[in-house]
N, CA and C atoms as a LAMMPS dump frame, in Angstrom:
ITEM: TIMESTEP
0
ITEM: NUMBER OF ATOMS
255
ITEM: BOX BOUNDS ff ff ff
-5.0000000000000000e+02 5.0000000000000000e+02
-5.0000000000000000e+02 5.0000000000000000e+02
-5.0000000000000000e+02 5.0000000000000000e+02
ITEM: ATOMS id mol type element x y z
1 1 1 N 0.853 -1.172 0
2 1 2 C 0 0 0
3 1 3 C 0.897 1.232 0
4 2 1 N 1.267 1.26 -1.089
5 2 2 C 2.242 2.697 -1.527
6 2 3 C 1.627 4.081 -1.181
7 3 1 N 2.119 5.12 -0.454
8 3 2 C 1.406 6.272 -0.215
9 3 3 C 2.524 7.138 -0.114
10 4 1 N 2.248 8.311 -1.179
11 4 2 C 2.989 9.289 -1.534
12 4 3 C 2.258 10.572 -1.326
13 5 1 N 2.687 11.324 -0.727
14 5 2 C 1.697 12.885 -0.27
15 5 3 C 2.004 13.803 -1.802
16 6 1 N 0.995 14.421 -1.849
17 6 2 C 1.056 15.368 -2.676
18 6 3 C 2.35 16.73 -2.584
19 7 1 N 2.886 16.843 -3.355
20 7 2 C 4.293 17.949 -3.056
21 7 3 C 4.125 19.201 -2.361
22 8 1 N 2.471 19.602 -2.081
23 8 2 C 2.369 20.506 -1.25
24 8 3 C 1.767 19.941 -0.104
25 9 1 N 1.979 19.37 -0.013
26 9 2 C 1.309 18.766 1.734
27 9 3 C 2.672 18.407 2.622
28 10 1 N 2.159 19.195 3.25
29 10 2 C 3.841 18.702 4.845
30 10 3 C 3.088 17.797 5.947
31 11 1 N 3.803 16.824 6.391
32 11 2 C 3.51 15.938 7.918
33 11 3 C 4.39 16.858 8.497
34 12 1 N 3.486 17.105 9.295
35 12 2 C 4.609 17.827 11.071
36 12 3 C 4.223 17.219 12.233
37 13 1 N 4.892 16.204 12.637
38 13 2 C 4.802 15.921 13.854
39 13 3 C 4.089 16.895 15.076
40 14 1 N 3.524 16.408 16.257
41 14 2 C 2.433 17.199 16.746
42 14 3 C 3.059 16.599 18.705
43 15 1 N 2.486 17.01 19.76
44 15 2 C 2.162 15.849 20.558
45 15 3 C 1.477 14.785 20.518
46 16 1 N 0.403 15.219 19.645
47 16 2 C -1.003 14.506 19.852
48 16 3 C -1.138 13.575 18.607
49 17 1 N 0.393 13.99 17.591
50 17 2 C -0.031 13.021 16.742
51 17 3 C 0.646 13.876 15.287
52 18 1 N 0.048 14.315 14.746
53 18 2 C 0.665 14.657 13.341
54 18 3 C -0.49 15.743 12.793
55 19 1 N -0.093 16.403 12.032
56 19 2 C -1.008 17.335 10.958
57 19 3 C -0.199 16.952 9.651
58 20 1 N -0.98 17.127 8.542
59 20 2 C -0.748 17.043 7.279
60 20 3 C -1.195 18.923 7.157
61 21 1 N -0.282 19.449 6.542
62 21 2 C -0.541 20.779 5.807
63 21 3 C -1.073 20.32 4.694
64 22 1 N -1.983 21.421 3.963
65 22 2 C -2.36 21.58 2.326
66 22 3 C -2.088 22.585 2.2
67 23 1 N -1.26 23.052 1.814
68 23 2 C -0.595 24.31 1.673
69 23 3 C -1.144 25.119 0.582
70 24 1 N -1.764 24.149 -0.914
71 24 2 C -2.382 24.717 -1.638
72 24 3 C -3.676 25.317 -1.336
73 25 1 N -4.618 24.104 -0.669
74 25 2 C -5.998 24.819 -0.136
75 25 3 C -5.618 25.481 1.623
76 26 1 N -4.919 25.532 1.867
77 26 2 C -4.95 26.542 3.075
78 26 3 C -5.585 25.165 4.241
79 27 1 N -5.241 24.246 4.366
80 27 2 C -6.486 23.373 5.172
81 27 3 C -4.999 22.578 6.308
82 28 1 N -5.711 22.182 6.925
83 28 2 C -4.598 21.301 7.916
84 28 3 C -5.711 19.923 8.408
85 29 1 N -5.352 19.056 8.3
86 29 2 C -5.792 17.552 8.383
87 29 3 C -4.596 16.97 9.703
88 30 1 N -5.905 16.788 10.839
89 30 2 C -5.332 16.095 12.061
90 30 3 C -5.23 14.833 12.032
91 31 1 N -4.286 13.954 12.891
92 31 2 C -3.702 12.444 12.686
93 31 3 C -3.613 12.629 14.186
94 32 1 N -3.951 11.552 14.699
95 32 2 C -3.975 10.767 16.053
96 32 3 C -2.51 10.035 15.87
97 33 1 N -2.062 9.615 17.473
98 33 2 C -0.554 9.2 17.185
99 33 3 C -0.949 7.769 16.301
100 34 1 N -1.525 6.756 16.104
101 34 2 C -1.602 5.959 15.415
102 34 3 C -1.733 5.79 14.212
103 35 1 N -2.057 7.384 13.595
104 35 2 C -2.118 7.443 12.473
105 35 3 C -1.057 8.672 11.702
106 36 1 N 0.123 8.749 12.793
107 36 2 C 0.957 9.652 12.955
108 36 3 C 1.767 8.203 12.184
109 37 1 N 1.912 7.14 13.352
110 37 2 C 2.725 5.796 12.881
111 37 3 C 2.378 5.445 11.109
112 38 1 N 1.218 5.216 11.519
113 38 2 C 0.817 4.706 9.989
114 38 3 C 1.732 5.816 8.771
115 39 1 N 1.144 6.838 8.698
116 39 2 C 1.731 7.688 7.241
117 39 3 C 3.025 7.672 7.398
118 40 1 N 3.344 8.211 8.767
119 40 2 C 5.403 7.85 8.739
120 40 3 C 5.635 6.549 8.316
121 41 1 N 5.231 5.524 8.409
122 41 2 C 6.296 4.212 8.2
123 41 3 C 5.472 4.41 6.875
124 42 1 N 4.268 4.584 6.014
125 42 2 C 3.799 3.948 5.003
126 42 3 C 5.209 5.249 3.745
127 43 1 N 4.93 6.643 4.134
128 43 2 C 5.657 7.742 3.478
129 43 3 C 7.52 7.137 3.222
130 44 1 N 7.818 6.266 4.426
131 44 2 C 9.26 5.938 4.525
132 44 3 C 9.699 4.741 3.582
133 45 1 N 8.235 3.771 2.913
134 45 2 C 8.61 2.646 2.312
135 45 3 C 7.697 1.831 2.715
136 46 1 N 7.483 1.888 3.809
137 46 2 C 6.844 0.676 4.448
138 46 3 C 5.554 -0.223 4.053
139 47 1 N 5.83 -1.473 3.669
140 47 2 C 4.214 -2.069 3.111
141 47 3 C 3.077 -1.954 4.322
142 48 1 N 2.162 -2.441 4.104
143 48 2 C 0.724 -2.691 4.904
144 48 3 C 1.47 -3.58 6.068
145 49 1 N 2.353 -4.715 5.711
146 49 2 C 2.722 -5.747 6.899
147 49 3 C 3.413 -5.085 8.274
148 50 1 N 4.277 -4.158 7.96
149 50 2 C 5.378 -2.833 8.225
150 50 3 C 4.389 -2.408 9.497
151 51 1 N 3.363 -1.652 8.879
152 51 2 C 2.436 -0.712 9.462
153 51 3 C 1.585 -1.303 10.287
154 52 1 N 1.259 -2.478 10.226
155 52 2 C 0.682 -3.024 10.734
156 52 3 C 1.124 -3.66 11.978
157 53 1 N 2.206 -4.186 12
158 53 2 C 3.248 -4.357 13.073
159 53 3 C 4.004 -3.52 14.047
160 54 1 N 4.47 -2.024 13.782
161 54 2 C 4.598 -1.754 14.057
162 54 3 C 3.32 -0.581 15.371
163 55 1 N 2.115 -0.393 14.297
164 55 2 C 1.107 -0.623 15.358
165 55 3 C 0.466 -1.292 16.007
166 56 1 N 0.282 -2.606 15.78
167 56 2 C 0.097 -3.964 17.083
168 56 3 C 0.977 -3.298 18.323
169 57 1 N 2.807 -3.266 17.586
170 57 2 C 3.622 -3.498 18.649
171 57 3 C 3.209 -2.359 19.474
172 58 1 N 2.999 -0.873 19.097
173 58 2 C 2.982 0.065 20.562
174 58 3 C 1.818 0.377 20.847
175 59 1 N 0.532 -0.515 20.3
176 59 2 C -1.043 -0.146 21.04
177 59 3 C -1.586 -1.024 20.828
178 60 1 N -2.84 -1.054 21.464
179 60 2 C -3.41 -1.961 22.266
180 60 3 C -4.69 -2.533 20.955
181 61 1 N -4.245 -2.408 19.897
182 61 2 C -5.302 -3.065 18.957
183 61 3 C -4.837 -4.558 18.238
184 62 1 N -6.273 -4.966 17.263
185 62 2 C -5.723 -6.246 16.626
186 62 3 C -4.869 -6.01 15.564
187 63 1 N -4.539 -7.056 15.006
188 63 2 C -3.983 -7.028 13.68
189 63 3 C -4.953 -6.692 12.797
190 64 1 N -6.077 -7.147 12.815
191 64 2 C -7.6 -6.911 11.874
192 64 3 C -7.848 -5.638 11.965
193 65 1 N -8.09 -5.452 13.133
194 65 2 C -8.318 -3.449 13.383
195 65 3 C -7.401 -2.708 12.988
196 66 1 N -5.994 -2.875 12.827
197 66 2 C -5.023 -2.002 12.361
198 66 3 C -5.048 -2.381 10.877
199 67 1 N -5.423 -2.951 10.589
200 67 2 C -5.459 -3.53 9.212
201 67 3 C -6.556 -2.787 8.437
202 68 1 N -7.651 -2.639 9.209
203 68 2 C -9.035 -1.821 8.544
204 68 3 C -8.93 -0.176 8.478
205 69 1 N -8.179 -0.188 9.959
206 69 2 C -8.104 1.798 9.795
207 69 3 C -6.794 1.786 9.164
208 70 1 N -5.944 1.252 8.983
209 70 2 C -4.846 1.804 8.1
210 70 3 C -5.631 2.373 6.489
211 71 1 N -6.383 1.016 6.091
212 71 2 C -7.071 1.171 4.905
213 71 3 C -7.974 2.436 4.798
214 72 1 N -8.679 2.358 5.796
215 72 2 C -9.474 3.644 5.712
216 72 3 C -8.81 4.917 5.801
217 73 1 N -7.54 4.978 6.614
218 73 2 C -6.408 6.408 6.449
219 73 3 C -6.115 6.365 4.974
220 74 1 N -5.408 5.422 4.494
221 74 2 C -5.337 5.91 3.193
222 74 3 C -6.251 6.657 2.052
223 75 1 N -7.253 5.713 2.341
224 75 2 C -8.524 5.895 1.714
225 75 3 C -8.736 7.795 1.877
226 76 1 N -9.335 7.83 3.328
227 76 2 C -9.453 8.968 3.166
228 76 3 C -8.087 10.234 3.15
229 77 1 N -6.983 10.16 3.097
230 77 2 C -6.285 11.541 2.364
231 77 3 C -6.223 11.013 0.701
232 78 1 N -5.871 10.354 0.139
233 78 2 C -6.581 10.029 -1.259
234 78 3 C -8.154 10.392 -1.808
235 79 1 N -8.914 10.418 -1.049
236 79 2 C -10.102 11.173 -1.22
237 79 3 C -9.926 12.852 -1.155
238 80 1 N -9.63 12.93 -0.205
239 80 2 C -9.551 14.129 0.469
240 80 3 C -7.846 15.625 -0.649
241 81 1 N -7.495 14.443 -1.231
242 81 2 C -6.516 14.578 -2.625
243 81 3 C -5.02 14.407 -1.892
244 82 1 N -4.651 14.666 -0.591
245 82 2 C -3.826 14.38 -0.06
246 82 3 C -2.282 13.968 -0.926
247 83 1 N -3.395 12.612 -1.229
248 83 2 C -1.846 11.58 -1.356
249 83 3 C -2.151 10.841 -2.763
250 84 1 N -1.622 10.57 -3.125
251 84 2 C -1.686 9.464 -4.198
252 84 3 C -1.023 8.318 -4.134
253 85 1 N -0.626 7.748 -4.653
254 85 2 C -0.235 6.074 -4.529
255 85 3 C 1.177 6.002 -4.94
């Protein structure tokens, strides 16, 4: 699950987790730390197996559940124009 941000969108690390800038539309898109994990390891290379493991390992969900909202993060900044593949 390849995910590449659009050249105007910045991740900035947060406490609480991450923002994605849109620098073109003026907008900022919030990320929870789990979904701070997800776009960092997916942006660095990382497949679905990657991401998935590495969120099992530091929270308290399944493999199935990290498996469904990873999908749905992608899903939605690809909707949202974010990212592309």
């Amino acid at each position: 699950m390849p995910l590449r941000l659009r050249d105007d969108v910045t991740l900035v690390a947060t406490d609480y987790g991450a923002v994605l800038l849109d620098e073109r539309a003026g907008r900022y898109f919030q990320l929870n730390p789990t979904g701070r994990v997800a776009a960092e390891r997916l942006l660095a290379g990382g497949d679905t197996d990657d991401v998935v493991a590495a969120i099992t390992a530091e929270y308290d969900v399944t493999e199935e559940r990290a498996r469904e909202d990873l999908t749905a993060l992608v899903d939605q900044l690809r909707q949202a124009g974010l990212a592309g593949s």
